[in-house]
mmCIF file of the C-alpha atoms, coordinates in Angstrom:
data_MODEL
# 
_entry.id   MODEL 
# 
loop_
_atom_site.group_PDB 
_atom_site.id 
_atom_site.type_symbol 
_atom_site.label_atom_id 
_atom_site.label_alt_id 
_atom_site.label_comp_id 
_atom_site.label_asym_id 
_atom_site.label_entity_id 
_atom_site.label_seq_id 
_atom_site.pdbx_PDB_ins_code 
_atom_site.Cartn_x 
_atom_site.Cartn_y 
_atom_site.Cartn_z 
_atom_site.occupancy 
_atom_site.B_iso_or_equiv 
_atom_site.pdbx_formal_charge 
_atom_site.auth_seq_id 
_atom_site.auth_comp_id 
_atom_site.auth_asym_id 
_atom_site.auth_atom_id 
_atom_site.pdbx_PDB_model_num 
ATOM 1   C CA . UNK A 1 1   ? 20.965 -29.956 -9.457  1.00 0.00 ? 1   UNK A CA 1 
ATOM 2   C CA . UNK A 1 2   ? 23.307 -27.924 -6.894  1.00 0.00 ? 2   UNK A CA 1 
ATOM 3   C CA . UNK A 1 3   ? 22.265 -28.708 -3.582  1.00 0.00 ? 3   UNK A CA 1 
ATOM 4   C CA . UNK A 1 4   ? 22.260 -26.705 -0.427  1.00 0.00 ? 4   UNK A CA 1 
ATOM 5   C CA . UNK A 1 5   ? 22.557 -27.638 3.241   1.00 0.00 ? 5   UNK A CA 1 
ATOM 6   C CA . UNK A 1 6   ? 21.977 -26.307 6.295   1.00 0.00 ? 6   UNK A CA 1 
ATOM 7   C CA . UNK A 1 7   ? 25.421 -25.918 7.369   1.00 0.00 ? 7   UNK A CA 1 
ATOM 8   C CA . UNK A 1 8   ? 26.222 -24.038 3.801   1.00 0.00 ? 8   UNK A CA 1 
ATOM 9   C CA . UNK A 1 9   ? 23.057 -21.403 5.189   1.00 0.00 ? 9   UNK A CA 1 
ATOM 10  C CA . UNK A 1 10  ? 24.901 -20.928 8.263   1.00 0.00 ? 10  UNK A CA 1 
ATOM 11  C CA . UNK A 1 11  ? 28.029 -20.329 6.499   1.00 0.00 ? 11  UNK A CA 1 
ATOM 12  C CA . UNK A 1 12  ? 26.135 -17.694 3.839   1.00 0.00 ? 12  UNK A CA 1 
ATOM 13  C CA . UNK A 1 13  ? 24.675 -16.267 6.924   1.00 0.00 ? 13  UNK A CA 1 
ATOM 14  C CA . UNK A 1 14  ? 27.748 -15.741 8.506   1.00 0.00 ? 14  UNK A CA 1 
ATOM 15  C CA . UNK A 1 15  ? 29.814 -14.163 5.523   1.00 0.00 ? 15  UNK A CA 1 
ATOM 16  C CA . UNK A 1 16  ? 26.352 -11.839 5.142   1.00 0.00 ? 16  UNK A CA 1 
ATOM 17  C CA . UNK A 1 17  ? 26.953 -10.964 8.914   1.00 0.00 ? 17  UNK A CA 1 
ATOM 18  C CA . UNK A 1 18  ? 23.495 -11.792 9.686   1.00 0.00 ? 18  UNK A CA 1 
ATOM 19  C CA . UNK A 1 19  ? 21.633 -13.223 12.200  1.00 0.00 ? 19  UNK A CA 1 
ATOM 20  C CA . UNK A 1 20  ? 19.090 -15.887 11.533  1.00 0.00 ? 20  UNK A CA 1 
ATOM 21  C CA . UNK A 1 21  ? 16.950 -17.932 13.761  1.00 0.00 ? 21  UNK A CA 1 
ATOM 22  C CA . UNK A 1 22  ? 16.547 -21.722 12.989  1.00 0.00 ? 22  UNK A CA 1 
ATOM 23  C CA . UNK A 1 23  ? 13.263 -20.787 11.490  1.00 0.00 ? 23  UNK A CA 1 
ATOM 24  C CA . UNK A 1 24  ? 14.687 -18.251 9.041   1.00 0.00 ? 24  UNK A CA 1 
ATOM 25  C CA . UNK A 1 25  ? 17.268 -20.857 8.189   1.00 0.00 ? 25  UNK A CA 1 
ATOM 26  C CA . UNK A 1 26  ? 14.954 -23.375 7.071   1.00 0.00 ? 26  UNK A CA 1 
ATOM 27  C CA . UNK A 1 27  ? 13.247 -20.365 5.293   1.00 0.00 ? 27  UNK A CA 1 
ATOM 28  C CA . UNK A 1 28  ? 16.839 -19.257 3.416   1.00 0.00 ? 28  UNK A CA 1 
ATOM 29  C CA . UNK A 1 29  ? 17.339 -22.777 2.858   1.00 0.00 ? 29  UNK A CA 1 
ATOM 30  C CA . UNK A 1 30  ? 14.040 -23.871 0.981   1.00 0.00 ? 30  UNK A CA 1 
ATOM 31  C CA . UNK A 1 31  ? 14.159 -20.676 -0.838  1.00 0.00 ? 31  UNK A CA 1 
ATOM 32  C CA . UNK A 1 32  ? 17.929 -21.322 -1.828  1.00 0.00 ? 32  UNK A CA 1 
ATOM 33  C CA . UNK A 1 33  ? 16.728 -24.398 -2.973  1.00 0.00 ? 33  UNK A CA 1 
ATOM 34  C CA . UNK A 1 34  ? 13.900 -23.087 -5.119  1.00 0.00 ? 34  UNK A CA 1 
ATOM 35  C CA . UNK A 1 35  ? 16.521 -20.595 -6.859  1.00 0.00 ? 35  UNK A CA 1 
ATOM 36  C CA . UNK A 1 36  ? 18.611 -23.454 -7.285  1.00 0.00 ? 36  UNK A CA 1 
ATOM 37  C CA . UNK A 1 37  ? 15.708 -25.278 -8.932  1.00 0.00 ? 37  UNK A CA 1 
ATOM 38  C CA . UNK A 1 38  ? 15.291 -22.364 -11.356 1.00 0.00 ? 38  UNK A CA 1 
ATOM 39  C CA . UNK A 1 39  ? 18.867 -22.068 -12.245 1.00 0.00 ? 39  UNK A CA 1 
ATOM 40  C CA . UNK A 1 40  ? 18.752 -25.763 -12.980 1.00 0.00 ? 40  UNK A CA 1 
ATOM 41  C CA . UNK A 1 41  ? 15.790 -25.652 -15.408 1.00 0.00 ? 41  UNK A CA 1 
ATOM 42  C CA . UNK A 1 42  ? 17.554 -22.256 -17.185 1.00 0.00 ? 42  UNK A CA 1 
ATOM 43  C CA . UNK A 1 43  ? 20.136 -25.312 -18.159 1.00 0.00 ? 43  UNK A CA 1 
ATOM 44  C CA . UNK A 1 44  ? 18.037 -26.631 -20.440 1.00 0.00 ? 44  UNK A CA 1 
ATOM 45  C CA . UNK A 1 45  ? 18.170 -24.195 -22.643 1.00 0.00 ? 45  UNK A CA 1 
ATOM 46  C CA . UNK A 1 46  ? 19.183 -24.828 -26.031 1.00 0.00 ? 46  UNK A CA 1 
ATOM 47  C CA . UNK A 1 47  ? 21.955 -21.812 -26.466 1.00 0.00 ? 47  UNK A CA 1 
ATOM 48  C CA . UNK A 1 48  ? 23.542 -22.948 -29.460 1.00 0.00 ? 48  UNK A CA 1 
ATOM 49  C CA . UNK A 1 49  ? 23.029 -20.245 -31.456 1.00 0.00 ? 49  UNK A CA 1 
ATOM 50  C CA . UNK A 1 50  ? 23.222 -17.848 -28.960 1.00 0.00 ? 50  UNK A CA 1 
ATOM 51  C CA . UNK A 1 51  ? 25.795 -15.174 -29.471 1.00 0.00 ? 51  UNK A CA 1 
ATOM 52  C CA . UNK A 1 52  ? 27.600 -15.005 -25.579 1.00 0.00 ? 52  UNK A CA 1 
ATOM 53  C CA . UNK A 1 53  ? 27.264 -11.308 -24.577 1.00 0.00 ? 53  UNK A CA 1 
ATOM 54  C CA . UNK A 1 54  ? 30.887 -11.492 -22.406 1.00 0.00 ? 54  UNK A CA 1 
ATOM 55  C CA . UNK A 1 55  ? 30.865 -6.836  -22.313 1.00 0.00 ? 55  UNK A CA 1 
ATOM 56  C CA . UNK A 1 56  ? 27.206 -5.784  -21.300 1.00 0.00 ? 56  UNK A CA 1 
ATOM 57  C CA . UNK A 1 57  ? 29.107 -2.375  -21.631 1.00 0.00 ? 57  UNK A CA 1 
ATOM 58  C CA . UNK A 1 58  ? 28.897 -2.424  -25.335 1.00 0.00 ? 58  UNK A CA 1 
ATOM 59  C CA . UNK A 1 59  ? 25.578 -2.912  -25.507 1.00 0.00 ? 59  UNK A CA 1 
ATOM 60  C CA . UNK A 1 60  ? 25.048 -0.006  -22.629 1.00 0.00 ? 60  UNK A CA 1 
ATOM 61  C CA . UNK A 1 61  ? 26.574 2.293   -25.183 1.00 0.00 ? 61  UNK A CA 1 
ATOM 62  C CA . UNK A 1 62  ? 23.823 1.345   -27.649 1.00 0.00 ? 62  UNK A CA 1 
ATOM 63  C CA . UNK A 1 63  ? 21.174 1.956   -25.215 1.00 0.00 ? 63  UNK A CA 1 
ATOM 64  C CA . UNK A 1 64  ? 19.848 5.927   -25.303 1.00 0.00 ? 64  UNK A CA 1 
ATOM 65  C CA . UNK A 1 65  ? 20.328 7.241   -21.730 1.00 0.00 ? 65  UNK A CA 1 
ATOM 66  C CA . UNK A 1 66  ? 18.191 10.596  -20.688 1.00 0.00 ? 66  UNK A CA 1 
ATOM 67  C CA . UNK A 1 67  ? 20.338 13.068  -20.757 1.00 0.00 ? 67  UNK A CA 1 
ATOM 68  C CA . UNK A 1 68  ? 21.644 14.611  -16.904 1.00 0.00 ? 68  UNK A CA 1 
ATOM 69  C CA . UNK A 1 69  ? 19.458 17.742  -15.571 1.00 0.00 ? 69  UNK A CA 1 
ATOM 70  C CA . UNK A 1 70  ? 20.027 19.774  -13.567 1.00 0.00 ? 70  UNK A CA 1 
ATOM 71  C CA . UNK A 1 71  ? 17.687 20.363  -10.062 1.00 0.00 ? 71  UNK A CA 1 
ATOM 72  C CA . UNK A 1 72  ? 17.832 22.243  -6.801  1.00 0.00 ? 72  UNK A CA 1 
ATOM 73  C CA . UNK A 1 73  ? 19.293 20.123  -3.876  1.00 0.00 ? 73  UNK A CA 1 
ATOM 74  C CA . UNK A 1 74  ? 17.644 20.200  -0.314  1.00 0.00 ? 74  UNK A CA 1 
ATOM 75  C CA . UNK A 1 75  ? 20.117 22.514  1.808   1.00 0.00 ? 75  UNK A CA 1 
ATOM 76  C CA . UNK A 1 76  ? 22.483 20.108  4.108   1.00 0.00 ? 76  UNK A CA 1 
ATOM 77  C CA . UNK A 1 77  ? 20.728 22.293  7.399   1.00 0.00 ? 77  UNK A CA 1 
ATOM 78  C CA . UNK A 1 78  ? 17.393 20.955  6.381   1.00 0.00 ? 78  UNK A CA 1 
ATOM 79  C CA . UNK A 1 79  ? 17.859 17.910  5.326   1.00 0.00 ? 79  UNK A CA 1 
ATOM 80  C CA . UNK A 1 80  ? 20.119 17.070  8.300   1.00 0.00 ? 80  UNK A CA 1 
ATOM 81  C CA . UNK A 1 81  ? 16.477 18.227  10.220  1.00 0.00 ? 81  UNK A CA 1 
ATOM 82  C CA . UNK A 1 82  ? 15.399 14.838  9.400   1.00 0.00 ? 82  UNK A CA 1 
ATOM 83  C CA . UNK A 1 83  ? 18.247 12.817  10.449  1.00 0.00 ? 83  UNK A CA 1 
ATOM 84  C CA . UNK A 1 84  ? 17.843 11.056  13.885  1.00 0.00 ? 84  UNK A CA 1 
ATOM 85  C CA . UNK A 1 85  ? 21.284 11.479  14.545  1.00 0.00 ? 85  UNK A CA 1 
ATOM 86  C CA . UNK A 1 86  ? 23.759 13.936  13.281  1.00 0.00 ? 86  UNK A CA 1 
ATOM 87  C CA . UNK A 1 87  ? 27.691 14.577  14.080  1.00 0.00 ? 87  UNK A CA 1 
ATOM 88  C CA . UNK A 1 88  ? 29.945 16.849  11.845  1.00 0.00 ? 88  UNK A CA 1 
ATOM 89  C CA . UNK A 1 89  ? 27.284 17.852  9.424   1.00 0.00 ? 89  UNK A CA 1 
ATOM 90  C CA . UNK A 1 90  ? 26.470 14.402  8.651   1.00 0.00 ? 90  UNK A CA 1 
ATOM 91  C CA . UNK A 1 91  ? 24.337 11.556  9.528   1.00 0.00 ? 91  UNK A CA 1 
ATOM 92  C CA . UNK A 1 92  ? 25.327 9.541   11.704  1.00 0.00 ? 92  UNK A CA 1 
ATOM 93  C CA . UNK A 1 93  ? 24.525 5.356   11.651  1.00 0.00 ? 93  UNK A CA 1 
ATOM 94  C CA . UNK A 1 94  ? 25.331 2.422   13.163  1.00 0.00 ? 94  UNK A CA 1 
ATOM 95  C CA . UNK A 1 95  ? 28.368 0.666   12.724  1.00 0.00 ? 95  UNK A CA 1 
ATOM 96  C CA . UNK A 1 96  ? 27.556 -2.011  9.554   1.00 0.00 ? 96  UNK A CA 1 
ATOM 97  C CA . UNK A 1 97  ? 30.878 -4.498  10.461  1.00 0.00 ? 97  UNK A CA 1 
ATOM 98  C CA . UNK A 1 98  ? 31.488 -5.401  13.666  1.00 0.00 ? 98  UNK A CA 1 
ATOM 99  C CA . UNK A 1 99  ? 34.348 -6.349  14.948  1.00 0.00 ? 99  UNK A CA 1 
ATOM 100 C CA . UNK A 1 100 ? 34.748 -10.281 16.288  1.00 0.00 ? 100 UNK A CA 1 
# 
């Protein structure tokens, strides 16, 4: 089995640009583990005779899709009525990346 420290959940945390306390760590961590755990047992499986599936577009085009329709839009004014911040006819968030 792949195992998982705490200084690899720092590191995750840190490429996910998120904050965690040491409590959420050891949260991420044992549930890390558990998917680990998982993965590990999927490993068992006997695949021999399993054909690989390497394009899961060729089996998309297999798949019947509902076909596009058509439908009325809510007008940018009003929908831009619900925004909590607006600026240039669009809605303005907060910065995602940060810079260090």
């Amino acid at each position: 089995m792949a195992h998982i420290d705490k200084k690899t959940v720092k590191y995750l945390a840190k490429l996910c640009r998120i904050a965690c306390s040491e409590e959420q760590e050891e949260g991420l961590l044992r549930d890390m583990e558990e998917i680990l755990s998982y993965i590990d047992q999927l490993n068992e499986l006997d695949t021999k005779n399993v054909t690989p599936c390497n394009f899961v577009t060729e089996y998309i085009k297999k798949t019947p899709l509902r076909k596009d329709s058509e439908k009325n839009t809510l007008p940018s004014d009003e929908f831009l009525k619900g925004a909590p911040q607006q600026i240039g006819g669009m809605v303005k968030v907060p910065p995602v990346l940060k810079s260090e």
